[in-house]
C-alpha positions as CSV (number, residue, x, y, z in Angstrom):
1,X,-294.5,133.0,104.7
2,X,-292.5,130.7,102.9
3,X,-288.3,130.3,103.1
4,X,-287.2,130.2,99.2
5,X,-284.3,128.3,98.6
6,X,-281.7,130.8,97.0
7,X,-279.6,131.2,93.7
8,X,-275.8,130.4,94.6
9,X,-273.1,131.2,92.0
10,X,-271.9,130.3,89.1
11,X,-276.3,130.1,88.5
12,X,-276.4,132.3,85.5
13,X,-280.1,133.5,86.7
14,X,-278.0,136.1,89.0
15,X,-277.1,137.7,85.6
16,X,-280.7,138.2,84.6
17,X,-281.2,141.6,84.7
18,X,-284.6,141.9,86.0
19,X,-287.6,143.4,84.7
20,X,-289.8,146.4,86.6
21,X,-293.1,145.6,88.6
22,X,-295.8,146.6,87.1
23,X,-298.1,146.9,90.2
24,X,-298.1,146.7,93.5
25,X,-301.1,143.6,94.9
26,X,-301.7,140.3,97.2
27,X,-298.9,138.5,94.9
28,X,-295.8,141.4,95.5
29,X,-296.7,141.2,99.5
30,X,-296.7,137.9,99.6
31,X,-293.6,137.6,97.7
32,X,-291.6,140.6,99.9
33,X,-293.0,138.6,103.1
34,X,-291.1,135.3,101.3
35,X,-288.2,137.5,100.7
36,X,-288.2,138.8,104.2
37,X,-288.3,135.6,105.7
38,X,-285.8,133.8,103.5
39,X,-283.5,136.9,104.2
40,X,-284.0,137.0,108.0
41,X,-283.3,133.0,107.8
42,X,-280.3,133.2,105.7
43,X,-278.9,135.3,108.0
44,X,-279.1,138.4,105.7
45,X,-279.3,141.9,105.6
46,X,-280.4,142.4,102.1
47,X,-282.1,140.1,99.3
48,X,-282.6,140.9,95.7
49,X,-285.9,138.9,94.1
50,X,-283.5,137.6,91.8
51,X,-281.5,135.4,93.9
52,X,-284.9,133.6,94.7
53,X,-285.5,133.0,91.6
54,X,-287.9,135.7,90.6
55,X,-286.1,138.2,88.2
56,X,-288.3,141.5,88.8
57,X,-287.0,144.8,90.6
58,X,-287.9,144.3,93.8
59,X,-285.5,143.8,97.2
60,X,-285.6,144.0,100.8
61,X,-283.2,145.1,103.2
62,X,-282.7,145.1,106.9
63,X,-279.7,146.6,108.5
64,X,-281.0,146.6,112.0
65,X,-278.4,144.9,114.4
66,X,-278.8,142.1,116.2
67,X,-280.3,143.0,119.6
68,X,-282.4,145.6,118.5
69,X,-285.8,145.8,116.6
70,X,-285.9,144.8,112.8
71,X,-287.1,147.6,110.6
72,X,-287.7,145.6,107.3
73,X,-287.5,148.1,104.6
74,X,-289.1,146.7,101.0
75,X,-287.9,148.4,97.8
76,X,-289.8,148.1,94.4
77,X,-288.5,149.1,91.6
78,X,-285.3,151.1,93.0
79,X,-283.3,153.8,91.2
80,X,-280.1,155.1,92.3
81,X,-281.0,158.7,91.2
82,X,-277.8,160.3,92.8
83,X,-274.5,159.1,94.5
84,X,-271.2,161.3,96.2
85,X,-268.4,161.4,95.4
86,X,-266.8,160.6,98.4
87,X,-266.3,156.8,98.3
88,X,-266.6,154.2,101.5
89,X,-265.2,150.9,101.6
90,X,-267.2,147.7,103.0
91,X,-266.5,144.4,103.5
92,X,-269.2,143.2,101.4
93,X,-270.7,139.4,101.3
94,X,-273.5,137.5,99.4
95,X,-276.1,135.6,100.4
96,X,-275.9,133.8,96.6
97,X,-271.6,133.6,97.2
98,X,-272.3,132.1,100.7
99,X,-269.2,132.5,103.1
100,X,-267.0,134.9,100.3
101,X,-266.3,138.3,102.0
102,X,-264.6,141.5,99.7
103,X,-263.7,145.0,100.4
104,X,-265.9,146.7,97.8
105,X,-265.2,150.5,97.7
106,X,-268.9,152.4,96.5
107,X,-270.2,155.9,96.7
108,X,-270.6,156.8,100.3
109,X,-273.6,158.0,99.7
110,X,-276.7,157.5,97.4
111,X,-280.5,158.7,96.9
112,X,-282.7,156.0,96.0
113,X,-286.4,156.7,94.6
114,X,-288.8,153.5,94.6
115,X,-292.1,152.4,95.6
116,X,-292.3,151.2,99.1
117,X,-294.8,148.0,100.4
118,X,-297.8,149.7,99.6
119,X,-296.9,150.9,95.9
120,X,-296.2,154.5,97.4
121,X,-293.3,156.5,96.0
122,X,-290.5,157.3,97.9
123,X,-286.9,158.1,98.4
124,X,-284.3,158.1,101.0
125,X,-281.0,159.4,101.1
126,X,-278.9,156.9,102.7
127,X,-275.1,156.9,103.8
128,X,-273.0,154.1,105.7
129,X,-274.6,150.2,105.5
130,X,-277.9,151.5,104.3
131,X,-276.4,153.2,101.2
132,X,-273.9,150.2,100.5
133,X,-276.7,147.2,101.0
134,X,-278.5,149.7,98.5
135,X,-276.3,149.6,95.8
136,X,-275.4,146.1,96.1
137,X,-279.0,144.7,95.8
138,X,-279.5,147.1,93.1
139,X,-276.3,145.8,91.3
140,X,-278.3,142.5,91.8
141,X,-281.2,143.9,89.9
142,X,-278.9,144.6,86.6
143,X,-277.0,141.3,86.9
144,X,-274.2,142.7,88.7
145,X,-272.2,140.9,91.4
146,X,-269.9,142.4,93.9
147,X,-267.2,140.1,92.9
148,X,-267.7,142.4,89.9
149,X,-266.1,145.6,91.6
150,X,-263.3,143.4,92.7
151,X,-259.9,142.6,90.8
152,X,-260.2,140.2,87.6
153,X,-257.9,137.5,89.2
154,X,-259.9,137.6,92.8
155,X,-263.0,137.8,90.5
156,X,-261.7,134.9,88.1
157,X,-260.7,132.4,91.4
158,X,-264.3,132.7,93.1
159,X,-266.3,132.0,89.9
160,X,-263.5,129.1,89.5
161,X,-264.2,127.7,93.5
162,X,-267.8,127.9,92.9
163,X,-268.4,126.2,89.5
164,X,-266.2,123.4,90.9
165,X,-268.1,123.0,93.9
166,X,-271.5,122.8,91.8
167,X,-269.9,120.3,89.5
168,X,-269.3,118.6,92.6
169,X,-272.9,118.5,93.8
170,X,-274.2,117.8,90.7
171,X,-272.4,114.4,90.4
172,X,-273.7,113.3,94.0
């Protein structure tokens, strides 16, 4: 297993919208163990392929707490067939908008149909973190940030901060 080094904003890769997996082999496990392991190191509870570098429908997710036993979940291909329309609000972050926190108001609950590690479908109704870390990596699957279900002027001053800061690195 490999740590990836991942996409940060303004990178206009996390627009990408990513294209399906055709099929499930040696190459998809070894990249969801990557993904696993880059997440885990981060630390993260959710990582879309795309902020990797790798712009196909696949993410991982792991909303265990700390203390207790991590049940990595792997997600290929995810499709939000459902959501309520009851709404929850989270303080969402980003592994690719590193220390940025919003309160991001989404469905508060969703049903997601994918294949799972081993190329079986599934789907899961989820509600609370799992349902919210859900939509979020999807978003990241159709080029959607969640600065993008913030206001325009927050939205406008964190794209600003962090296309500064890699004009900054850039000239080191």
């Amino acid at each position: 297993m490999t740590i990836k080094p991942l996409i940060i904003l303004p990178d206009p890769l996390l627009r990408q919208v990513s294209k399906p997996i055709e099929r499930v082999d040696a190459d998809f496990q070894r990249l969801a163990d990557d993904m696993l392991e880059t997440m885990y190191d981060a630390p993260g509870i959710g990582l879309a392929a795309i902020q990797i570098g790798v712009p196909r429908r696949m993410l991982v997710i792991d909303v265990s707490r700390e203390g207790e036993e991590k049940q990595p979940l792997v997600f290929v291909n995810p499709e939000i067939l459902a959501s309520s329309d009851e709404r929850s609000v989270y303080e969402e972050g980003c592994l690719s908008i590193p220390d940025y926190y919003a309160e991001v108001e989404r469905p508060a609950t969703v049903t997601v149909k994918y294949l799972d590690r081993d190329g079986k479908e599934q789907a899961v109704q989820a509600d609370g973190l799992l349902a919210t870390c859900l939509q979020h990596e999807i978003d990241h699957l159709n080029g959607v940030l969640f600065i993008d279900h913030i206001s325009r002027l927050k939205r406008d001053m964190v794209i600003k901060k962090f296309t500064k800061a890699a004009k900054s690195a850039k000239a080191l």
